[in-house]
KEKE-3310 file (N, C-alpha, C; in steps of 0.2 Angstrom, whole numbers, plus 5000, padded with zeros to 4 digits):
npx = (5512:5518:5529:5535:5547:5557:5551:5540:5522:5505:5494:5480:5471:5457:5449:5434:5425:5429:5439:5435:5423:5418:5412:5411:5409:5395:5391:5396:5386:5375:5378:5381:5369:5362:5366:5363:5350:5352:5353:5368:5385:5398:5414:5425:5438:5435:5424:5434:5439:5432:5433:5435:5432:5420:5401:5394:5403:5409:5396:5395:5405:5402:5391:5395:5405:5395:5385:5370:5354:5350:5350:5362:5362:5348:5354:5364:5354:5346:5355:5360:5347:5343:5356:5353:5342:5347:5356:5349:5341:5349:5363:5381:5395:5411:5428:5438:5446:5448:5443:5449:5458:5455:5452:5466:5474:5466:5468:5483:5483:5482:5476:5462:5455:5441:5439:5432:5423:5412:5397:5390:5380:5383:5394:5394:5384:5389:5400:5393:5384:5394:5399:5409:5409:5417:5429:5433:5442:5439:5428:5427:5416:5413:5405:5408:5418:5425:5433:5434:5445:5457:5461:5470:5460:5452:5459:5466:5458:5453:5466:5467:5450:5458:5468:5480:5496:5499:5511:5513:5502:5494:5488:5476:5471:5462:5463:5468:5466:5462:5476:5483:5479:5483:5495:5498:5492:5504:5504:5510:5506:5495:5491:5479:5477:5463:5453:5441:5440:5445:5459:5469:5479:5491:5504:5509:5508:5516:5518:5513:5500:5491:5482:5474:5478:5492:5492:5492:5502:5514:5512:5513:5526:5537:5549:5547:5551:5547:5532:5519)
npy = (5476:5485:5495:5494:5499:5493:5480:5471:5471:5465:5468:5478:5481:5487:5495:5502:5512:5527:5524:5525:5524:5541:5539:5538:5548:5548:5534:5538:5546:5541:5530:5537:5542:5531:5527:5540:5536:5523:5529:5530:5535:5539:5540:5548:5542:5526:5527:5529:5517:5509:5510:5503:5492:5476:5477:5465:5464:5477:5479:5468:5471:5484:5480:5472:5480:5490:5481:5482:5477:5475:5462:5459:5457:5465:5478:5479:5479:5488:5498:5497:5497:5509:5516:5509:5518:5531:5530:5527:5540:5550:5544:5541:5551:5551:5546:5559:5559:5546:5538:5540:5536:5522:5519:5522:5513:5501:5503:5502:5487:5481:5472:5470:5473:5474:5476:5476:5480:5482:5476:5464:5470:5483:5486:5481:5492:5503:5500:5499:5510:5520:5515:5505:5491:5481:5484:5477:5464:5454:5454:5458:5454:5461:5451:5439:5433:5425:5432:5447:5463:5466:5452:5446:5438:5442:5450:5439:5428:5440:5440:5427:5425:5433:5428:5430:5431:5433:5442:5448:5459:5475:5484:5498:5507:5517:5514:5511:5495:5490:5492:5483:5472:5470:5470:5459:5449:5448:5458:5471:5490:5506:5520:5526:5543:5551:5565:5564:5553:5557:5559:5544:5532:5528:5524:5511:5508:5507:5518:5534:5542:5557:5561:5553:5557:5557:5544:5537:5542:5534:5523:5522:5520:5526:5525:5529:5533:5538:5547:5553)
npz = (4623:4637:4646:4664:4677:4668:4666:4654:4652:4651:4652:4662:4678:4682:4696:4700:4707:4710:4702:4687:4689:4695:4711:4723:4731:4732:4737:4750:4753:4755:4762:4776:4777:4780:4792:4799:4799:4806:4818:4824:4826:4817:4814:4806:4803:4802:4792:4779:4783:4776:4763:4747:4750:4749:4749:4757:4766:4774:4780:4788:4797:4800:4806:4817:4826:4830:4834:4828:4825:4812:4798:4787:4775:4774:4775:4764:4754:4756:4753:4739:4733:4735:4727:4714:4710:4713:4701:4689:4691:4688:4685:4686:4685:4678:4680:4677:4663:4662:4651:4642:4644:4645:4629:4623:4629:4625:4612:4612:4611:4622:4635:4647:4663:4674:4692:4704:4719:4719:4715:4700:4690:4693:4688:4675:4671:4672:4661:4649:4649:4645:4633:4633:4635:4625:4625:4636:4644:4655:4668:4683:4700:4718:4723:4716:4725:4740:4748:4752:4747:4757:4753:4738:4732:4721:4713:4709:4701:4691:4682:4680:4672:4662:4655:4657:4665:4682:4686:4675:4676:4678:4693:4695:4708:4722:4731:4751:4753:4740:4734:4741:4740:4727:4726:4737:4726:4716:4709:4697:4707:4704:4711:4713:4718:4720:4725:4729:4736:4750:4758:4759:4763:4752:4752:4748:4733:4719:4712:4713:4706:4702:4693:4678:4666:4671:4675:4662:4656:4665:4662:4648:4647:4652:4666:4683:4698:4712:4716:4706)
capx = (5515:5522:5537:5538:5554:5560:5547:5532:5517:5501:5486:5478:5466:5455:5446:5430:5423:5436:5444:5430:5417:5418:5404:5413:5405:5388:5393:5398:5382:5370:5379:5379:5360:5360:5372:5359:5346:5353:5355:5375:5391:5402:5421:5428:5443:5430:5421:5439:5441:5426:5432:5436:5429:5414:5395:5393:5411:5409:5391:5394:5409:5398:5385:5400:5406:5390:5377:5366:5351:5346:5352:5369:5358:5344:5356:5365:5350:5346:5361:5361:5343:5346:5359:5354:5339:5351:5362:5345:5339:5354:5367:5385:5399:5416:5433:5441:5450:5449:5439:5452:5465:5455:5454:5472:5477:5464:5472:5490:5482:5484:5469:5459:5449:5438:5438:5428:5421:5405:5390:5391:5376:5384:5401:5389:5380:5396:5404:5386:5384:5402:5400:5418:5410:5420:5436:5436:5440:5436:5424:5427:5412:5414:5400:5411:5423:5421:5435:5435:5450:5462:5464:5470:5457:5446:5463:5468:5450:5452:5472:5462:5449:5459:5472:5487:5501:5497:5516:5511:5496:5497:5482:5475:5466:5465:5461:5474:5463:5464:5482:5488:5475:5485:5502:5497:5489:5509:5504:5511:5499:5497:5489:5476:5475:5455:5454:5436:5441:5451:5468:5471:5490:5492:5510:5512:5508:5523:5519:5505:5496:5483:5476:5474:5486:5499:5493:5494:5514:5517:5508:5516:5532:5542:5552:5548:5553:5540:5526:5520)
capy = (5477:5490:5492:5497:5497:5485:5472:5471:5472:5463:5470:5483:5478:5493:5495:5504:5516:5531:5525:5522:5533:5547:5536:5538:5554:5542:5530:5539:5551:5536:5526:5542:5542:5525:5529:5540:5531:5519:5531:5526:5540:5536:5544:5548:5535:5521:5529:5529:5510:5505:5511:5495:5485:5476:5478:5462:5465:5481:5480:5463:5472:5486:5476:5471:5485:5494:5480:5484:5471:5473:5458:5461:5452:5468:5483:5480:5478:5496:5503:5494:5500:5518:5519:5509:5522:5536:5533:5529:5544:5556:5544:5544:5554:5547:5551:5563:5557:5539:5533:5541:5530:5514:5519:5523:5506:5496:5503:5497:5480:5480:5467:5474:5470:5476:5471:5480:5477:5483:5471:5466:5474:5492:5485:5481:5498:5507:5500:5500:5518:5524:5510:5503:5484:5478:5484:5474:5456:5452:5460:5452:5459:5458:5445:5433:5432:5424:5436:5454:5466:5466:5448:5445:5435:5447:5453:5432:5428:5441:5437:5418:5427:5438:5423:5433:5428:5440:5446:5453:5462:5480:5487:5505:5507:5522:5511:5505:5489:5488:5491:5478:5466:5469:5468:5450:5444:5447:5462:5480:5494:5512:5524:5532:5546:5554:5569:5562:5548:5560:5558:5538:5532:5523:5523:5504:5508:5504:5523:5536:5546:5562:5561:5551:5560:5555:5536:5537:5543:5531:5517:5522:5514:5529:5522:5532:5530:5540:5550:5556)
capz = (4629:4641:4652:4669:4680:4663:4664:4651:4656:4645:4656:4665:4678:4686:4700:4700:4710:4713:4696:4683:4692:4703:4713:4731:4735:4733:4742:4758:4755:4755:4770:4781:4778:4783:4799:4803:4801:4812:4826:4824:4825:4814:4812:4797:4800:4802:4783:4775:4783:4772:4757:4743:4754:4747:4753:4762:4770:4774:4783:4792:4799:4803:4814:4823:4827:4833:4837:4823:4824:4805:4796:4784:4767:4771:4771:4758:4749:4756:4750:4733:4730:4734:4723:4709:4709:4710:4693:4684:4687:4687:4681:4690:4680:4675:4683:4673:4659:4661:4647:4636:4646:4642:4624:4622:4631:4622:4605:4609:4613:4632:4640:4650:4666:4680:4695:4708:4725:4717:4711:4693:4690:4691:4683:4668:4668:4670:4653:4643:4648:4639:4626:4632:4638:4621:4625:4642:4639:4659:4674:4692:4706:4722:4724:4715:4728:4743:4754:4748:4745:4754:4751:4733:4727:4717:4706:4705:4697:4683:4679:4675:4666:4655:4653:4659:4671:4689:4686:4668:4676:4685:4695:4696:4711:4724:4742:4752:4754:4734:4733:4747:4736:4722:4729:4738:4721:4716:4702:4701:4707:4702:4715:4711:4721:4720:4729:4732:4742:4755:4760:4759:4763:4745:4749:4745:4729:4717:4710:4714:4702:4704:4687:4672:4661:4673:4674:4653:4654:4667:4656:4639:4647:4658:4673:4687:4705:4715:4714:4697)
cpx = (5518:5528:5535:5541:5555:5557:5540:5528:5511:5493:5487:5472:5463:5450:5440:5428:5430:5440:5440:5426:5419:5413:5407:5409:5398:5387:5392:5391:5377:5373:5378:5373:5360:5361:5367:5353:5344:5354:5361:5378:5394:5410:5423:5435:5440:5428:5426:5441:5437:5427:5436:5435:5421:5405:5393:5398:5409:5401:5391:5402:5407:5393:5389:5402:5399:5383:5371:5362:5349:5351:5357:5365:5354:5347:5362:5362:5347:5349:5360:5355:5343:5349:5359:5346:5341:5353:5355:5343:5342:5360:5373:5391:5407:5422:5436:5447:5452:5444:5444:5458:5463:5455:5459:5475:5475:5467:5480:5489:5484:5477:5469:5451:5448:5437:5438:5424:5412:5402:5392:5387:5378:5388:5398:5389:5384:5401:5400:5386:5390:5403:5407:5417:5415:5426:5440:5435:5438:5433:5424:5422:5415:5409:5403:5416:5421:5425:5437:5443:5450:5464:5464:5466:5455:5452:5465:5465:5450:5460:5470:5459:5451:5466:5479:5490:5500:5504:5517:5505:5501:5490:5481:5470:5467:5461:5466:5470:5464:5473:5485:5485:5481:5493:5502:5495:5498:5510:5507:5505:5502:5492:5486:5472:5469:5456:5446:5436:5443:5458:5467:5476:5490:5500:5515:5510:5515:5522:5512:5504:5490:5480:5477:5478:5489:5498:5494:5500:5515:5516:5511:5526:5538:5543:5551:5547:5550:5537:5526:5520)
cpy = (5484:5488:5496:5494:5491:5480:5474:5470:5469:5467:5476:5484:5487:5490:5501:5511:5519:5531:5524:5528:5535:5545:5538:5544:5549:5539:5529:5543:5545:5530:5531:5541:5536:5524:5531:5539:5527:5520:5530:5534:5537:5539:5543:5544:5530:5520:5527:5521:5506:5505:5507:5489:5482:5476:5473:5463:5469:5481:5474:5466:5480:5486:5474:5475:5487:5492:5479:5476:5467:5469:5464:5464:5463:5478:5484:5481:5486:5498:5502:5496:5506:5520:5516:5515:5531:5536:5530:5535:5550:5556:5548:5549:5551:5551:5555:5560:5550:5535:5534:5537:5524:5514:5519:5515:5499:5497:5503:5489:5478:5475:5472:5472:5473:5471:5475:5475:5479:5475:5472:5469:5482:5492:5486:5488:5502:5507:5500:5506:5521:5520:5506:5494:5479:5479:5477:5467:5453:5458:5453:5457:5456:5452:5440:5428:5428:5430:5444:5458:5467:5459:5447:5441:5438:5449:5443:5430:5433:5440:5430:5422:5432:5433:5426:5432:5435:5443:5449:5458:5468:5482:5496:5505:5514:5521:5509:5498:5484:5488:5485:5470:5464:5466:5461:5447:5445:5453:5468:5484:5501:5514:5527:5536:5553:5556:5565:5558:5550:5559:5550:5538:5525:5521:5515:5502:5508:5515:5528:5541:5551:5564:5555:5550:5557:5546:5535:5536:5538:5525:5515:5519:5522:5526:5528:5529:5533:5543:5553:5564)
cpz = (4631:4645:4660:4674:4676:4662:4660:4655:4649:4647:4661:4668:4685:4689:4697:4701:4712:4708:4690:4686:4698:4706:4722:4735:4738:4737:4749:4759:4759:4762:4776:4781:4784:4790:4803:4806:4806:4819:4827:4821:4821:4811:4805:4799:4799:4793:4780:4777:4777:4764:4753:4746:4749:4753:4758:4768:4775:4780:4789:4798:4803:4809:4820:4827:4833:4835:4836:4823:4818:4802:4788:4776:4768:4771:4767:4752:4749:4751:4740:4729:4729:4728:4717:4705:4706:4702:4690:4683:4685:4684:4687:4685:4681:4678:4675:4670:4658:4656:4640:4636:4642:4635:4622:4624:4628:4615:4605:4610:4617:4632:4645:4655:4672:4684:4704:4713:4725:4714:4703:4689:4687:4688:4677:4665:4667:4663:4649:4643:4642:4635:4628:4633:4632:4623:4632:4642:4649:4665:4680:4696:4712:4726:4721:4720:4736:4750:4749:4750:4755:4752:4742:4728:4720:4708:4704:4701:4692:4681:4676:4671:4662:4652:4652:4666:4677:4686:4679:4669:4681:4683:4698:4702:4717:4732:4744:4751:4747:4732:4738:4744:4732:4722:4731:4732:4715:4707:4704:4701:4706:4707:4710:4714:4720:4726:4731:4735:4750:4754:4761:4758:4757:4744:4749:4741:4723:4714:4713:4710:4702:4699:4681:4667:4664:4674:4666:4653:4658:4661:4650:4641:4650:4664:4675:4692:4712:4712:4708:4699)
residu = (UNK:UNK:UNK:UNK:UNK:UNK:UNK:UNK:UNK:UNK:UNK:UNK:UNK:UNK:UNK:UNK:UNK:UNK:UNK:UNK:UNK:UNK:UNK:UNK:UNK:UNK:UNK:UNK:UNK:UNK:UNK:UNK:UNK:UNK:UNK:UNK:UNK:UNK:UNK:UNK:UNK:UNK:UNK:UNK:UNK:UNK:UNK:UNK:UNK:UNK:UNK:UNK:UNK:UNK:UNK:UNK:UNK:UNK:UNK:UNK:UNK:UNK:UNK:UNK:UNK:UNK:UNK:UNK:UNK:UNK:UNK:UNK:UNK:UNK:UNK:UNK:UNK:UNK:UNK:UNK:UNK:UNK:UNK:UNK:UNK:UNK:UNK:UNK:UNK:UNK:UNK:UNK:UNK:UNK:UNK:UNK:UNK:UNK:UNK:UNK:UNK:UNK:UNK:UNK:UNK:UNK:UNK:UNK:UNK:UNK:UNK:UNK:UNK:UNK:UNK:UNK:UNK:UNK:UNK:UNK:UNK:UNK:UNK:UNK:UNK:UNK:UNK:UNK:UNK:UNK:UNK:UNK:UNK:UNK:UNK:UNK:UNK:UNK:UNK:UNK:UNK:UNK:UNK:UNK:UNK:UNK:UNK:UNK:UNK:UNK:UNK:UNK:UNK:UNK:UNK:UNK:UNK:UNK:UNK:UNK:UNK:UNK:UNK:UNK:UNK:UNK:UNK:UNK:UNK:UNK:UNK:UNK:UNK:UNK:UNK:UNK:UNK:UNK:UNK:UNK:UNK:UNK:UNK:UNK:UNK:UNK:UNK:UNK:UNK:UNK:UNK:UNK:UNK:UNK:UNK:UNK:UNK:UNK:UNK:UNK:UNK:UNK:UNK:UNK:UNK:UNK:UNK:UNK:UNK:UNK:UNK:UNK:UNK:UNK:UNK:UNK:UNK:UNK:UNK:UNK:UNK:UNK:UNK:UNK:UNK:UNK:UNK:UNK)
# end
């Protein structure tokens, strides 16, 4: 166990894209395409609205939006093809310093679970690529859920399967839509502020962090009372 603000802590459930892989560049490159493809403008608050949201959400919320005739089901399957052709052939890259985190947290005997608005599919690929799928005793996609982040299902769903009490769990994620998850699933969350996301207001994150290193010191059990 860990402390933060005095309370142990048994788990540490991570979000995905943006804290697992630097994939958000991808993401936004491969939906622009599709934007344009679509003949559809698209502002950068709109882009930033989309992000921890999952694929069906995210598109079906799009068509509303802009009118768009092609069924939800055929571009998700766009996007999802695109990009599971990208990381075969060039593979995504890892945020910096986060694999040393989950080594360090799986060797004090923290649990440990993903719980991404991604396909489980990529979830998979992502812990087989770094060899980590053993450290992590649960994986929640956002295909399991039926309402995606911000409602708290997605982190409820892994608190059951990693067989830890939601107020023993704390969430690293770096969306608002994933921290207001985690908040409503009644967890603490850590901010993980990725310069590759933009500027997102994470500030209802119990702390914010702009690396790694600094989610590790928070983690190892220092009380701090803002930003790292």
């Amino acid at each position: 166990m860990f402390a933060m603000y005095g309370q142990s802590y048994e788990a540490v459930i991570f979000d995905m894209d943006g804290v697992i892989l630097d994939s958000e560049p991808l993401h936004q490159q491969l939906e622009a395409r599709m934007y344009q493809e679509l003949g559809i403008s698209v502002s950068a608050e709109e882009v930033r609205s989309y992000i921890g949201v999952n694929s069906y959400e995210m598109w079906r919320t799009f068509r509303e939006r802009h009118g768009v005739t092609r069924s939800v089901e055929e571009l998700v399957q766009i996007e999802r093809d695109r990009y599971r052709r990208i990381v075969a052939e060039q593979g995504v890259p890892f945020v910096p310093g986060v694999l040393e985190l989950i080594r360090n947290l799986a060797g004090r005997g923290i649990r440990l679970a993903v719980a991404s608005s991604a396909p489980r599919e990529q979830i998979d690929h992502a812990l087989e690529s770094a060899e980590m799928t053993a450290l992590f005793q649960a994986r929640v996609s956002g295909d399991e859920v039926l309402r995606s982040k911000p409602d708290p299902a997605i982190f409820l769903l892994a608190a059951e399967r990693l067989r830890v009490d939601t107020g023993a769990c704390i969430v690293i994620e770096d969306a608002p839509h994933g921290v207001a998850a985690a908040r409503a699933a009644g967890m603490r969350c850590i901010g993980f502020a990725d310069p590759e996301s933009g500027s997102l207001d994470l500030s209802k994150a119990d702390m914010v962090c702009s690396s790694m290193e600094e989610v590790w010191y928070v983690l190892e059990g220092s009380v701090l009372k803002g930003a790292c």
